[in-house]
Legacy VTK file of the C-alpha trace (Angstrom):
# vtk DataFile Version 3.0
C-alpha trace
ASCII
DATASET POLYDATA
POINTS 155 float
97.229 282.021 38.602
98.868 280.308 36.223
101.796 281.630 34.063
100.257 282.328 30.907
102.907 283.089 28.102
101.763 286.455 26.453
103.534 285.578 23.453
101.090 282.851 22.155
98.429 285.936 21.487
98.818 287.342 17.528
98.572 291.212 18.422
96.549 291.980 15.199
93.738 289.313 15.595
90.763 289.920 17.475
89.425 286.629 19.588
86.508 285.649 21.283
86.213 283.878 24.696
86.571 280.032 23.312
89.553 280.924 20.508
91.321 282.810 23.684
90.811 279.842 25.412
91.650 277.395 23.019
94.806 279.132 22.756
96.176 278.636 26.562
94.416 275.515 27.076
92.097 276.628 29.943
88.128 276.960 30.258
86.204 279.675 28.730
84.904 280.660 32.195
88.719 281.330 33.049
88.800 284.194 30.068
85.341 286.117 31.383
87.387 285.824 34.652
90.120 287.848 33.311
87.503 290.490 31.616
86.090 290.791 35.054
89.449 291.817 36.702
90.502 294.264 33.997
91.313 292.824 30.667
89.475 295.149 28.072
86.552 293.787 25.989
85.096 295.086 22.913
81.242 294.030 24.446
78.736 296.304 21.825
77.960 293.404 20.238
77.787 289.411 20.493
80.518 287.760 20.205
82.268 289.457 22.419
85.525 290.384 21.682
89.104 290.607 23.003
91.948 292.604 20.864
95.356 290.793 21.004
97.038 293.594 22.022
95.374 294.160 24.856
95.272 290.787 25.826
99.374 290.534 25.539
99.751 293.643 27.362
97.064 292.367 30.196
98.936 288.874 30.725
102.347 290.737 30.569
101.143 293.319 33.247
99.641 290.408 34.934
102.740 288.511 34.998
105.120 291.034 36.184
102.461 292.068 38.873
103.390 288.758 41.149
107.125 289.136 40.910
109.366 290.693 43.700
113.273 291.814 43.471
115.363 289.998 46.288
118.059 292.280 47.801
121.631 290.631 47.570
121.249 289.831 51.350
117.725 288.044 50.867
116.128 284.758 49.593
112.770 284.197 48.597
110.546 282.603 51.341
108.018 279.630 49.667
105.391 280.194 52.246
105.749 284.095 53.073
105.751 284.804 49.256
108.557 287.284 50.367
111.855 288.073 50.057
113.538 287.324 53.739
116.739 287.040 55.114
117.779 283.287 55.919
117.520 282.014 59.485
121.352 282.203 61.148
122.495 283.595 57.227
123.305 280.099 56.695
122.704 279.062 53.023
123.897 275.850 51.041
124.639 276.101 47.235
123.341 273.751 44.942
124.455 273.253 41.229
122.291 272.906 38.646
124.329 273.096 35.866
128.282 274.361 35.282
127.541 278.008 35.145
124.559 278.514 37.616
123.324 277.100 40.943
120.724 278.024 43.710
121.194 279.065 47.190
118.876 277.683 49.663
118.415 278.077 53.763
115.566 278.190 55.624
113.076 281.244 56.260
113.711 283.536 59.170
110.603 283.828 60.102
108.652 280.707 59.259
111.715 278.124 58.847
110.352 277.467 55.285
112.270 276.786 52.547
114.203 280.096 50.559
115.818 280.126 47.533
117.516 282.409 45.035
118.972 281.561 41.522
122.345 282.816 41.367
125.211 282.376 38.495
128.583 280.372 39.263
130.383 283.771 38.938
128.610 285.379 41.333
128.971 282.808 44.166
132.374 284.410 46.336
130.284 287.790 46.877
127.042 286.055 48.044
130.069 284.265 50.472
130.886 287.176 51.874
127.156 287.738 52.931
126.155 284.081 54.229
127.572 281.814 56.178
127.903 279.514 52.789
128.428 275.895 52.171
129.004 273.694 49.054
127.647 270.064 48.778
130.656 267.651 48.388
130.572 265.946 45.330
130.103 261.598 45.649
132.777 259.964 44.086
132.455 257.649 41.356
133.238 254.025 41.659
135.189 253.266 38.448
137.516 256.684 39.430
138.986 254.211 42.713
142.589 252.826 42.905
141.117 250.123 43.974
138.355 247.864 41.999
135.683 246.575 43.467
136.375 242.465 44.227
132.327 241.629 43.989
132.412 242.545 40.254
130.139 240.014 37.808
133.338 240.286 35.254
135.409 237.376 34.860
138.931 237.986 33.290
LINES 1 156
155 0 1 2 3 4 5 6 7 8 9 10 11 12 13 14 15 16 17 18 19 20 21 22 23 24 25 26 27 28 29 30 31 32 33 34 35 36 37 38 39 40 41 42 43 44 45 46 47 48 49 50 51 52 53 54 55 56 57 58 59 60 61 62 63 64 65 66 67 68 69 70 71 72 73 74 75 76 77 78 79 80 81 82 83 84 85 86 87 88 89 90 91 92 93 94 95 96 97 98 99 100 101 102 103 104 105 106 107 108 109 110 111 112 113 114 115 116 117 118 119 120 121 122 123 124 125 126 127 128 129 130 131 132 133 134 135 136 137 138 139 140 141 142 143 144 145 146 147 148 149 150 151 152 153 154
């Protein structure tokens, strides 16, 4: 399933199939879908229709049914769709920005990919629990001593 954003549905209007629909951008066929697995319908009379609240409070249910807390000592597997412990506890940080980063290893019990989002801060106590490395950062050419001779500048 797709992560719908529950927000985009006005609680006090009332929609039917093709203006629920219209407002994630998905078939009609995908909305009876969701009234089939539980979303409640107001179905007395045609057009059949769908409250906002409940359909906020179904996609928000929906949503938080498919996630899983990690334990500090765990990763998310890719394939498993579980939270594991990396293979050997080794784990590599990767930044993605100044104050947050992601850990990643491989799965201990399908050598898949894990991961886990973690903040900057946070990084010396997830040290203490993996075996953890940092990538070395590439330095930049114009930072050298030394210029580089096969330049195209003429002085």
């Amino acid at each position: 399933m797709a992560n719908y954003n529950p927000n985009l549905v006005k609680i006090n209007r009332s929609y039917s199939f093709e203006e629920l629909a219209a407002v994630f951008g998905v078939h009609k066929n995908t909305v009876s879908v969701w009234v089939k697995s539980g979303l409640p319908c107001l179905n007395e009379r045609r057009p059949f229709l769908i409250l906002g609240v409940d359909a906020r409070a179904y996609l928000k249910e929906r949503r938080g049914r498919k996630k899983q807390k990690c334990k500090p000592d765990e990763l998310f597997c890719m394939r498993c769709k579980a939270p594991t412990k990396p293979a050997e506890s080794f784990v590599e940080y990767l930044p993605l920005s100044a104050t947050k980063g992601r850990l990643t290893g491989f799965c201990g019990r399908c050598e898949c990919v894990v991961n886990k989002f973690i903040r900057y801060d946070s990084l010396e106590r997830y040290s203490v629990l993996f075996d953890l490395s940092k990538p070395k950062g590439l330095g930049r050419v114009n930072d050298s001593n030394n210029p580089l001779l096969n330049s195209d500048f003429k002085k």
